[in-house]
NUDREN-976661 format. One record per atom (N, C-alpha, C, CB): x negated, y, z; residue in one letter. Coordinates in steps of 0.05 Angstrom, whole numbers, plus 5000, padded with zeros to 4 digits. Atoms other than C-alpha are relative to their C-alpha. Last residue first. Glycine has a CB too. Layout:
BEGIN
XYZA
...
END
This chain:
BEGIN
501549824983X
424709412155X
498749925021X
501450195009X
498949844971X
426308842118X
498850215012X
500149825023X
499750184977X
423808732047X
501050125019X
497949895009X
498649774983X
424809151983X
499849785019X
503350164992X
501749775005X
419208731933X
501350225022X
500150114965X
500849804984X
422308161970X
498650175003X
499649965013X
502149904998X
423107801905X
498150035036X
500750264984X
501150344992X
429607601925X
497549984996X
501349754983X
499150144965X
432008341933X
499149735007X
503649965005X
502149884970X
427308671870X
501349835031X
500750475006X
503050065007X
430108151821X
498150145023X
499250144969X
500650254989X
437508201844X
496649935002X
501749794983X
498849874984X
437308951822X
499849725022X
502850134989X
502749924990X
433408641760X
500850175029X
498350224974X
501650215000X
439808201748X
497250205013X
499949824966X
499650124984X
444208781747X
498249735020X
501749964990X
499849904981X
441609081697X
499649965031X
501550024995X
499149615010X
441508641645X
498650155024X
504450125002X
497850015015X
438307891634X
500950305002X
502249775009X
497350024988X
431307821662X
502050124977X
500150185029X
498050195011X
425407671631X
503350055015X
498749665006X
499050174975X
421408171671X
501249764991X
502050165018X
502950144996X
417008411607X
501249775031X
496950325010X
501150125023X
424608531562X
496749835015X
499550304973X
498250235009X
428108781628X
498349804980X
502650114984X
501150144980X
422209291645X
503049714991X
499850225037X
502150065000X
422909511566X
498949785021X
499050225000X
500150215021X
429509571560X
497649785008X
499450154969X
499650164988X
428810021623X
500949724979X
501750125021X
501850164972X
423410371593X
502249765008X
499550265035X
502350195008X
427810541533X
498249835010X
498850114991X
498950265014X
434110731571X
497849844979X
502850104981X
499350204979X
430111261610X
501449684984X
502650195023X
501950054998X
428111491534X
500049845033X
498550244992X
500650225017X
434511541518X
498249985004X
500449984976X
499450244996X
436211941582X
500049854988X
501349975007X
497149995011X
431512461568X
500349675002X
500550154964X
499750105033X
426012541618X
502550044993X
499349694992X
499949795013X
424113011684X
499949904971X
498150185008X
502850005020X
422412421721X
499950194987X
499749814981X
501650094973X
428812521779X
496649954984X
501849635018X
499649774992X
433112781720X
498050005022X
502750065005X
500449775015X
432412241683X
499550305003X
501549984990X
503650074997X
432411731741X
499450204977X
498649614991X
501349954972X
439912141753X
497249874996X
501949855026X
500149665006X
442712101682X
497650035021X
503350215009X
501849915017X
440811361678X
499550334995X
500849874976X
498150035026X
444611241744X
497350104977X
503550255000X
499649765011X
441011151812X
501249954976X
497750164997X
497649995010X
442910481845X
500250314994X
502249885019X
498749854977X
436310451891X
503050144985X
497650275013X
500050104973X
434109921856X
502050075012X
498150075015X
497350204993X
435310261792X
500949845023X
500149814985X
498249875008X
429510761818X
503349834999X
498950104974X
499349954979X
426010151838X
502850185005X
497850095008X
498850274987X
425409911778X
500550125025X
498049725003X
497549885011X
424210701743X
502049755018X
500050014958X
499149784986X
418110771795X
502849974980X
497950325000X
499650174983X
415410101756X
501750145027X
497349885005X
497550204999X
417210241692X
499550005032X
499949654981X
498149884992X
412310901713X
501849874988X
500050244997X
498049824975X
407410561734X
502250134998X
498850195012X
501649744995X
406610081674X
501750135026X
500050224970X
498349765006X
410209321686X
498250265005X
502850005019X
500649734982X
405508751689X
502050154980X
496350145003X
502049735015X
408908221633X
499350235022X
502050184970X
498949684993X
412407611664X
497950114992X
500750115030X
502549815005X
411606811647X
500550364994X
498549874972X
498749795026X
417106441674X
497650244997X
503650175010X
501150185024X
414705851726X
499950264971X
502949684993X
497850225008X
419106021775X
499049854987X
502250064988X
502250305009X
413606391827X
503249804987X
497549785041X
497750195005X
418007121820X
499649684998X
501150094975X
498550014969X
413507601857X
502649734994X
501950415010X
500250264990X
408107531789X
501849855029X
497350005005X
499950205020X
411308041748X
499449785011X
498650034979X
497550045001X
412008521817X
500749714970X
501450344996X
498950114985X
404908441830X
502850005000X
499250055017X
501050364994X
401908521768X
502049935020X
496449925014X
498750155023X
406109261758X
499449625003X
498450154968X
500249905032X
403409551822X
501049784988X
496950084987X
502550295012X
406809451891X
499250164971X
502049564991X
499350145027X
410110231910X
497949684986X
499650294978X
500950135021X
408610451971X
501149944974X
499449825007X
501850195012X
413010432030X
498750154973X
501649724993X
501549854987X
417611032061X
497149864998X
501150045026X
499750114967X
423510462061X
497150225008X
499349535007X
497049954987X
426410731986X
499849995031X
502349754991X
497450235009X
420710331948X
502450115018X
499149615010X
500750204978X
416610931925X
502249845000X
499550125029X
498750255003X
416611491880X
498949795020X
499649914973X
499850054979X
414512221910X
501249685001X
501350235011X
497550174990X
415212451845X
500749985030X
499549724991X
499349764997X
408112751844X
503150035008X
499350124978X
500549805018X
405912081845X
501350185003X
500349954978X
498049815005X
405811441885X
498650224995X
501850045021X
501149714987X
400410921901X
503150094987X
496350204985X
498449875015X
400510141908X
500050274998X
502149945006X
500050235021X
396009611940X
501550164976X
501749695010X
502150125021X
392310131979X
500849794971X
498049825019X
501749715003X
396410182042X
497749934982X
498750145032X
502050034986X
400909502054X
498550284980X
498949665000X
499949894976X
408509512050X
497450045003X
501349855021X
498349744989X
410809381981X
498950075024X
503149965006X
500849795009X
404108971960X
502550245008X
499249934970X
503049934981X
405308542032X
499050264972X
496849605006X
499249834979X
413008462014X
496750105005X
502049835029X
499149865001X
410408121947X
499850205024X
501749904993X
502449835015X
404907721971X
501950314993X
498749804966X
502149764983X
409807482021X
498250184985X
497949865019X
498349924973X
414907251983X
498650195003X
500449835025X
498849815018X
410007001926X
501350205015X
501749874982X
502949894998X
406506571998X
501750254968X
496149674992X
500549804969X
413806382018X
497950104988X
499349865035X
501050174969X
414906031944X
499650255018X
496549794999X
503149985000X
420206401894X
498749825030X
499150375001X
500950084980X
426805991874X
496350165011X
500249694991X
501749784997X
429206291813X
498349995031X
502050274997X
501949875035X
431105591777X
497850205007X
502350224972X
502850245000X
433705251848X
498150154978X
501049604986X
498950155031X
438005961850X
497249685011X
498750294955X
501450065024X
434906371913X
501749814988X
497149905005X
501150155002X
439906481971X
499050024969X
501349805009X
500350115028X
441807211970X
498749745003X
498350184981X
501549975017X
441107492046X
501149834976X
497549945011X
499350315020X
445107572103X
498350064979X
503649924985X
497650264998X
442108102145X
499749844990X
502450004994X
500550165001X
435208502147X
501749685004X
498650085011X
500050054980X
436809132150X
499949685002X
501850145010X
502849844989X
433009292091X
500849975030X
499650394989X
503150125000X
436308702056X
498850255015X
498349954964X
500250234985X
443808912082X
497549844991X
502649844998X
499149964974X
444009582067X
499049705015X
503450084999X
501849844991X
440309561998X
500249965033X
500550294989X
502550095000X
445709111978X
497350105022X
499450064975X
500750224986X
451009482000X
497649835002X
501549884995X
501249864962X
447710131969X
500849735019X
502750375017X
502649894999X
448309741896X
498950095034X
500250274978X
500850365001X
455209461906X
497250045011X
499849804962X
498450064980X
457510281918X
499049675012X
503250024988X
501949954976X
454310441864X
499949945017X
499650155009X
498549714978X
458610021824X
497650095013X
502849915030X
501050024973X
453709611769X
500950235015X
497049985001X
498349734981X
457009591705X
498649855025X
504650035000X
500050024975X
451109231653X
501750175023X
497950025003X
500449894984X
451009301584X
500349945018X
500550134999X
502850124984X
451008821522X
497750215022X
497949904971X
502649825022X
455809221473X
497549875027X
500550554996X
501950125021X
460508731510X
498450164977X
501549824986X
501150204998X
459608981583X
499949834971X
501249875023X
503249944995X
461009681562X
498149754998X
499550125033X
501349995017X
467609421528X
497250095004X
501350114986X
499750165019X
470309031582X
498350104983X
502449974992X
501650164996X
468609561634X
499549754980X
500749955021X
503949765009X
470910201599X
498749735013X
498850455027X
501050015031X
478109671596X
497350124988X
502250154983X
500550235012X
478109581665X
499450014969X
502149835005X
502050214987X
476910191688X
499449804990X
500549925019X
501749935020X
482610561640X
497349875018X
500150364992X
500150125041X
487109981666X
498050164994X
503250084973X
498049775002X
485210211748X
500249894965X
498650385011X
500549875015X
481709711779X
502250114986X
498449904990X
497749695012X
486109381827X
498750164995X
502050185019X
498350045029X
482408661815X
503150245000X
501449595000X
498250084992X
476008891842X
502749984985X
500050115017X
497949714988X
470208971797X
502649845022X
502350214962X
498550044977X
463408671796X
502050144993X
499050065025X
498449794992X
460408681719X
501349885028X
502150074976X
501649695003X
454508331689X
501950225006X
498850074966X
497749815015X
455307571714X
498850415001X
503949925025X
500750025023X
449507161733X
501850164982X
499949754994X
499650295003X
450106731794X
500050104961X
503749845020X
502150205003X
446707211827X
499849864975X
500349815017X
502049885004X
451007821816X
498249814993X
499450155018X
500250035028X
457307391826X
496950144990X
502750154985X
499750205015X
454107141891X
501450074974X
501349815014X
502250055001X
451807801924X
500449784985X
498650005022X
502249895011X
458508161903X
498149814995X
499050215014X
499350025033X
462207581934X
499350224976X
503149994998X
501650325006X
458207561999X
501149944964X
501649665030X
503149945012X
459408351997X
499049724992X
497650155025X
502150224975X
466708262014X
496249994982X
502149495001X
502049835001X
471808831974X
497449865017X
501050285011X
501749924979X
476108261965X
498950104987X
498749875016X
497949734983X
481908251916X
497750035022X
504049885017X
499150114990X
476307921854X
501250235027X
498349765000X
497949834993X
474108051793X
500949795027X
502450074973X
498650174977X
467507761763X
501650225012X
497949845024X
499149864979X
465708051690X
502049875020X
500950214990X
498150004978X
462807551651X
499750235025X
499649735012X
500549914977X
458307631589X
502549895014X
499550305001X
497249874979X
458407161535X
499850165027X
501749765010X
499349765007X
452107071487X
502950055014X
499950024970X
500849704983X
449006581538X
500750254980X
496350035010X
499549745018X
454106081530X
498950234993X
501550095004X
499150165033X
452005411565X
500750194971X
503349805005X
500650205008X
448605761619X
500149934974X
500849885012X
501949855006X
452706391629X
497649804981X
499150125028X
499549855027X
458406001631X
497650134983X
501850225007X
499950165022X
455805511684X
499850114965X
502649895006X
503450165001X
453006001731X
500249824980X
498749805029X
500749695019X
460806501721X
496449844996X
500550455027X
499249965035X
463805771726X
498850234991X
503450044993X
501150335013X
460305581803X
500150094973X
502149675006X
503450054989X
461806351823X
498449804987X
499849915031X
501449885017X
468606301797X
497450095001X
501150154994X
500549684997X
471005741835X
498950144981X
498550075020X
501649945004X
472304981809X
499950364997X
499549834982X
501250175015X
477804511833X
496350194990X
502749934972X
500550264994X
481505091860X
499149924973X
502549845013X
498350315006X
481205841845X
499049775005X
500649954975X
498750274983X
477206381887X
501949924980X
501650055034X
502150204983X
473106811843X
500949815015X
498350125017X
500150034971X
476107021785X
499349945017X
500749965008X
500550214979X
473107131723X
500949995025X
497749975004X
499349934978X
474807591661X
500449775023X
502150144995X
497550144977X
470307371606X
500950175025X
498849725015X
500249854977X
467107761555X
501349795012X
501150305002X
502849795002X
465107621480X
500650055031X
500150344974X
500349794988X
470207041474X
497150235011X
501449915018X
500849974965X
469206511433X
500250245003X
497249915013X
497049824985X
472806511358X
499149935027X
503849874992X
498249735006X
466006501318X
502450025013X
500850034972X
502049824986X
462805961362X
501450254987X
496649954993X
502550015021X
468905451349X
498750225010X
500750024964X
500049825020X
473205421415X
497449984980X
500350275014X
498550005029X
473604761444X
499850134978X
502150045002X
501550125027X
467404891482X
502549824985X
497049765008X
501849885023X
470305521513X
499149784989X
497650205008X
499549925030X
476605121527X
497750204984X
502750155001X
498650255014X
473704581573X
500650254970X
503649845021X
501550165011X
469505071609X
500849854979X
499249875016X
501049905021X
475705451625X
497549974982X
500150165006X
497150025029X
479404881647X
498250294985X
504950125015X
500150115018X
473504801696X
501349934978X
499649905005X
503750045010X
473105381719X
499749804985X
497749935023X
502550164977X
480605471739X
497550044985X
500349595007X
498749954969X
488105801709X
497549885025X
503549785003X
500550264982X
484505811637X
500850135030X
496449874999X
499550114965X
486906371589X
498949805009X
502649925009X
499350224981X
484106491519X
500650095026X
497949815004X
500150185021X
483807011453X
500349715020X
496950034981X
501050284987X
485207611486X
500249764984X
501549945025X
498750285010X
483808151438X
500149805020X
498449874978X
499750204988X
481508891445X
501749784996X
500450085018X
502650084993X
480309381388X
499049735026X
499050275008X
500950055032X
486709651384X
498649864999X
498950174983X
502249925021X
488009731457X
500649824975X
496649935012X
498049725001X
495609481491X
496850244979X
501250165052X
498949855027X
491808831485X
501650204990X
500849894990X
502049975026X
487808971541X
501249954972X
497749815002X
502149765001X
492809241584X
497449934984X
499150095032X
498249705013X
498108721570X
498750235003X
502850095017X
500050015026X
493308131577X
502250244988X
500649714992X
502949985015X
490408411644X
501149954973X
497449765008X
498949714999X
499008391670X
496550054983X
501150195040X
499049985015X
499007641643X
500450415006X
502149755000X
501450015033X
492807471675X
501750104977X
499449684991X
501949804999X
495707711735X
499849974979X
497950025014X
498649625003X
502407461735X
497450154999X
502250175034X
499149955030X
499306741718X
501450305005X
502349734986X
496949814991X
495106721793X
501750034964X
498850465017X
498850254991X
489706101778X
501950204999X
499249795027X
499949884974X
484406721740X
502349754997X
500550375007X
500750204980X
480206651684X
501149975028X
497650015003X
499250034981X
482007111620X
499749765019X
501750054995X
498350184981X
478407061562X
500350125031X
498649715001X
500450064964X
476707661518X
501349805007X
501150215020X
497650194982X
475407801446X
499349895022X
501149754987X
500750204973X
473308471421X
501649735018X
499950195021X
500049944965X
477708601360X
497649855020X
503249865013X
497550044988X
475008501284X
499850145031X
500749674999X
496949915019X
468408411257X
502849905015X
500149824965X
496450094992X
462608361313X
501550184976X
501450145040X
497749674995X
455508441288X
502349915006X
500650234972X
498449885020X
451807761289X
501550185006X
501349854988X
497249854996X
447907481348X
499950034978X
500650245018X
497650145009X
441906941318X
503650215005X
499849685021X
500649955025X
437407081371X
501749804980X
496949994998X
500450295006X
439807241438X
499549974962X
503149835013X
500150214984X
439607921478X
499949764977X
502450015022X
499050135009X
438208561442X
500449745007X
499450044986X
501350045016X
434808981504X
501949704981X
497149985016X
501750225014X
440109141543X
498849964978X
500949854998X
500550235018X
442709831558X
497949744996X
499750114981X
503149925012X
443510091632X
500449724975X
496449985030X
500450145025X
451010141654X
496050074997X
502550174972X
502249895017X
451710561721X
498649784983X
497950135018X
502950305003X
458010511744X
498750114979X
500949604989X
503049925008X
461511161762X
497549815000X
499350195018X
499849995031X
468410821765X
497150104990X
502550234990X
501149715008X
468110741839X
500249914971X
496650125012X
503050045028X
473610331857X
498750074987X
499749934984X
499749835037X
476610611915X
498449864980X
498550364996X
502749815013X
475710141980X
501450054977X
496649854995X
499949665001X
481709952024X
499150164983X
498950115018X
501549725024X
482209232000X
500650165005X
500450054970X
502850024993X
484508822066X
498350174981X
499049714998X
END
């Protein structure tokens, strides 16, 4: 059923320093493994510890066995990454990648799984994890994903990215809201009404916009599109042409090249719209414009 290539040209965008209290890492990166199949986990633990620098430090064959052993583990020997599967019994990886995140928030999770199925994209994405891959990534794949995601980056396939896009502008299945990120119909709408309505938004020499031939909302209205409760910072116009930009699953080279900046300075803004959006990496603000409905149906 997996035909698709796994693009490798994910487009990482750095996080703004995430939790307070991290400490520099001494020693190997350490990784848990999360998957019910034991030949897998045991072919992942021969390609990551076949690196120097990589460590597995746990297995769990479910969700909730791996719950169990991250809070065995003391806080200095937890894993900096998890590898998550998505279908095992008793407790999926979807439910455990919302838990983990939760109870651990200096651990990323990268969700792996043999479908190429978009409903499992749109749910690890949601649910909070910072890497999609399938589970015949290629070893040097896996391992540039492990360590991107723990220097506190984001792999987002292009490929994930254009699904998306595909199926909110045509107006399919959609992302159920979180109870937490839940916006009301009137936020909804306010949103879709500054993407789509003449006057609420402008564009620039660029030609920036939201991808559908719309506008661009201004900065207020995308900080306020999220009614959770979580207090958001207007974004300047040109975070707000860079959100979209990622939207539309450009890479840091590519919005750099599309503004005529250097790509540390693209990576500064998007610190930046992360840091006023509250959101977690990448990925998450990619989820942020689709439930939003700053990109609505055509």
């Amino acid at each position: 059923m997996n035909n698709h290539h796994h693009d490798d040209a994910a487009h990482p965008a750095r996080l703004e320093a995430a939790v307070p209290g991290d400490e520099p890492r001494t020693g190997p990166l350490k990784v848990m493994l999360v998957d019910d199949q034991h030949l897998l986990r045991m072919g992942f633990r021969l390609i990551l510890e076949g690196e120097e620098d990589l460590e597995v430090v746990a297995e769990a064959a479910d969700g909730i066995e791996a719950l169990q052993t991250l809070n065995a583990l003391p806080p200095g020997q937890r894993p900096e990454v998890v590898l998550m599967d998505v279908r095992m019994p008793r407790m999926d990886g979807i439910e455990a990648t919302t838990k983990v995140v939760e109870q651990f928030p200096q651990t990323r999770v990268i969700i792996l799984t043999t479908f190429d199925l978009d409903e499992y994209a749109f749910s690890g994405l949601q649910a909070g994890a910072s890497a999609f891959l399938l589970k015949d990534v290629t070893p040097e794949d896996l391992v540039h994903a492990v360590r991107v995601v723990a220097e506190g980056d984001a792999v987002v396939a292009p490929r994930i990215t254009q699904r998306l896009l595909e199926v909110y502008l045509r107006g399919g299945a959609r992302i159920e809201p979180s109870a937490a990120q839940s916006p009301s119909g009137g936020a909804a709408r306010r949103a879709r009404g500054a993407a789509g309505g003449a006057g609420t938004g402008t564009t620039d020499a660029t030609g920036a916009g939201t991808g559908t031939g719309r506008p661009l909302p201004d900065g207020r209205e995308i900080a306020e599109a999220m009614d959770d409760g979580v207090p958001r910072e207007p974004l300047t116009q040109r975070e707000t042409e860079m959100l979209f930009a990622v939207a539309e699953g450009l890479s840091n080279a590519e919005i750099a090249a599309k503004f005529f900046l250097s790509e540390a300075t693209v990576k500064t803004h998007v610190r930046r719209i992360l840091t006023k959006l509250q959101l977690r990496d990448r990925v998450q603000a990619v989820v942020y414009v689709f439930q939003t409905g700053l990109i609505g149906p055509l």
